[in-house]
C-alpha atoms as a printed R data frame, in Angstrom:
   type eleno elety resid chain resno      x      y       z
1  ATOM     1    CA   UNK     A     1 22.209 49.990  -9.815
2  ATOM     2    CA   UNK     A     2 21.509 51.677 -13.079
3  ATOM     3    CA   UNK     A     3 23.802 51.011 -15.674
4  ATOM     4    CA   UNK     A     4 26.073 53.784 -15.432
5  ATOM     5    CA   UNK     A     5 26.842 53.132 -11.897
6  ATOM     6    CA   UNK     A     6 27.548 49.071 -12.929
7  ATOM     7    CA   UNK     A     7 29.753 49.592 -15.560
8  ATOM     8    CA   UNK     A     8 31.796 52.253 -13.619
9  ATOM     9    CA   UNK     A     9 31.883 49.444 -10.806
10 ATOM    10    CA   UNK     A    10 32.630 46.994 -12.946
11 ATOM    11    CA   UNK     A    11 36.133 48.162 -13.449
12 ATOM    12    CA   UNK     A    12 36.943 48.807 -10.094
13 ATOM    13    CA   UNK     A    13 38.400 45.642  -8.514
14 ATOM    14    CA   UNK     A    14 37.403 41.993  -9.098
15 ATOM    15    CA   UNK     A    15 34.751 42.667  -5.931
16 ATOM    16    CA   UNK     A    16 33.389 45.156  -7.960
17 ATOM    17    CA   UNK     A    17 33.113 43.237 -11.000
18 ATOM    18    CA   UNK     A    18 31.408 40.715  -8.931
19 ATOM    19    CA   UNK     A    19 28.960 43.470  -7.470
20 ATOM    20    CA   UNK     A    20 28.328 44.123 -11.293
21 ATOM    21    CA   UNK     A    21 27.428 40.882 -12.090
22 ATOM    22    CA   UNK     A    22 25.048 40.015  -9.243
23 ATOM    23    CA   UNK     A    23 23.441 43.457  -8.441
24 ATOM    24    CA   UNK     A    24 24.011 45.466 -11.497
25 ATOM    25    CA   UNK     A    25 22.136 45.824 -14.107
26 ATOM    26    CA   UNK     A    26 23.902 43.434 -16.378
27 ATOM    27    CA   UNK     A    27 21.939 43.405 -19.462
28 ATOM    28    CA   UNK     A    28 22.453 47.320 -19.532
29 ATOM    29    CA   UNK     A    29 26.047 47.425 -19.326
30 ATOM    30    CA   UNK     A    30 27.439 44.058 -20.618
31 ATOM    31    CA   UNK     A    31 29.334 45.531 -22.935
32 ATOM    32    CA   UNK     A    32 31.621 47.430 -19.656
33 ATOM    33    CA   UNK     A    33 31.460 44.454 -17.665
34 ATOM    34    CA   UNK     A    34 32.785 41.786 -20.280
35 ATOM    35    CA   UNK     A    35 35.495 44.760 -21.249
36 ATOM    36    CA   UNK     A    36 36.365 44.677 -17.643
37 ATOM    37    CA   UNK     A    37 36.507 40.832 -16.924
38 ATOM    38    CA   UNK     A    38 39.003 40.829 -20.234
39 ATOM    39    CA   UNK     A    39 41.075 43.598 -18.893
40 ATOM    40    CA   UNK     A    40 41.552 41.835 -15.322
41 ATOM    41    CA   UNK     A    41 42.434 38.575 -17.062
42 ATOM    42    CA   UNK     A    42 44.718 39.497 -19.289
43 ATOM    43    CA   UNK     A    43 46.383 41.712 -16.592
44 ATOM    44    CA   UNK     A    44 47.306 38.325 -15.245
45 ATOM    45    CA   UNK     A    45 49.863 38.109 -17.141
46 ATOM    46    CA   UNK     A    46 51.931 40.960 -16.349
47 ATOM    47    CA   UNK     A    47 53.365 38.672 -13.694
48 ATOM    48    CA   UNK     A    48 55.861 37.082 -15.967
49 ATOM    49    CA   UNK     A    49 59.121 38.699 -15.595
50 ATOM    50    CA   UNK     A    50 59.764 41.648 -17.732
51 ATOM    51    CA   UNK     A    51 57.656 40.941 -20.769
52 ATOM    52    CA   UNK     A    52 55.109 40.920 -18.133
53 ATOM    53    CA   UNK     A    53 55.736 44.121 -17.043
54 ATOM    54    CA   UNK     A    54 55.258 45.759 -20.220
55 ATOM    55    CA   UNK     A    55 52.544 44.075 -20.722
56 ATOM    56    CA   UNK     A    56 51.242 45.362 -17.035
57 ATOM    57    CA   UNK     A    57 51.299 49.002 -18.424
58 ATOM    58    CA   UNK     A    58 49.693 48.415 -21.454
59 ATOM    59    CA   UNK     A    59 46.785 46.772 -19.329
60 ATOM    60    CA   UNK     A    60 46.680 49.381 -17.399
61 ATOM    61    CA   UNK     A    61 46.482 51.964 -20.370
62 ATOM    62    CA   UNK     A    62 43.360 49.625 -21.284
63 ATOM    63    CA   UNK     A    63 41.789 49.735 -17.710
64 ATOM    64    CA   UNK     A    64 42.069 53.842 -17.898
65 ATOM    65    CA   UNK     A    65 40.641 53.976 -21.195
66 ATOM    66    CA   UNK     A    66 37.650 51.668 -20.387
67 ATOM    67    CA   UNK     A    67 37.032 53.660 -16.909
68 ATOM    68    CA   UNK     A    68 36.741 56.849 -19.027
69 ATOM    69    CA   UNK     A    69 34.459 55.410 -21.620
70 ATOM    70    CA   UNK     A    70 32.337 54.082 -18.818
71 ATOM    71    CA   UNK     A    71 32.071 57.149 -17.117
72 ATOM    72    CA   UNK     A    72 31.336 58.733 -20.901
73 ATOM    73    CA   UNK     A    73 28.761 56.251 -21.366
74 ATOM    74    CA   UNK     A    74 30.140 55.038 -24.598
75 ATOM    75    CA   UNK     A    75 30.958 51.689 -25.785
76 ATOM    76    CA   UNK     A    76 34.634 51.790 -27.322
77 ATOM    77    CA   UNK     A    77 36.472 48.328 -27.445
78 ATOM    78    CA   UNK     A    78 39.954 49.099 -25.786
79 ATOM    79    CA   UNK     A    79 42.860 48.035 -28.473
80 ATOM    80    CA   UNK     A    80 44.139 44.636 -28.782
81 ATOM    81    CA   UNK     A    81 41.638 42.636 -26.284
82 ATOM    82    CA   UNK     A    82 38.561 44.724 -27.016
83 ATOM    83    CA   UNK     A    83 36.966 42.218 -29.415
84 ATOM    84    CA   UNK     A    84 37.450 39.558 -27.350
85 ATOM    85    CA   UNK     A    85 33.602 38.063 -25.587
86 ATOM    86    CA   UNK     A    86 33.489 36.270 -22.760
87 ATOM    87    CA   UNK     A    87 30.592 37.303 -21.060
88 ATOM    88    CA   UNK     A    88 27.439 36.836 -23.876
């Protein structure tokens, strides 16, 4: 995959993110798959009771914003938990 297609993947479920890091090209689009591994982790938490909840929209404001900055092919860290490296 080139890395357009793996970062778009990246953020679609935690098999895709998987597919990303084994058949993507992972050099490429590190950046969208480390954003995406943060988003899905922190989303996590949005099942504590209604802090949680809150928190699960917010996450989910993240996930849309990283989707459309993969599909723009542009590397903007999504607010709060963009800075955050996991994946080096």
């Amino acid at each position: 995959m080139d890395k357009k297609t793996t970062s778009i993947v990246a953020y679609l479920t935690w098999i895709g993110l998987i597919i990303a890091l084994c058949a993507g090209d992972r050099e490429g689009a590190k950046f969208h798959v480390n954003q995406a591994f943060v988003i899905m982790l922190f989303s996590l938490l949005s099942l504590i009771p209604c802090i949680g909840w809150i928190w699960g929209i917010f996450m989910i404001v993240c996930w849309f914003m990283g989707f459309i900055s993969a599909i723009n092919q542009e590397e903007k860290p999504v607010p709060l938990i963009g800075n955050i490296k996991i994946i080096k």
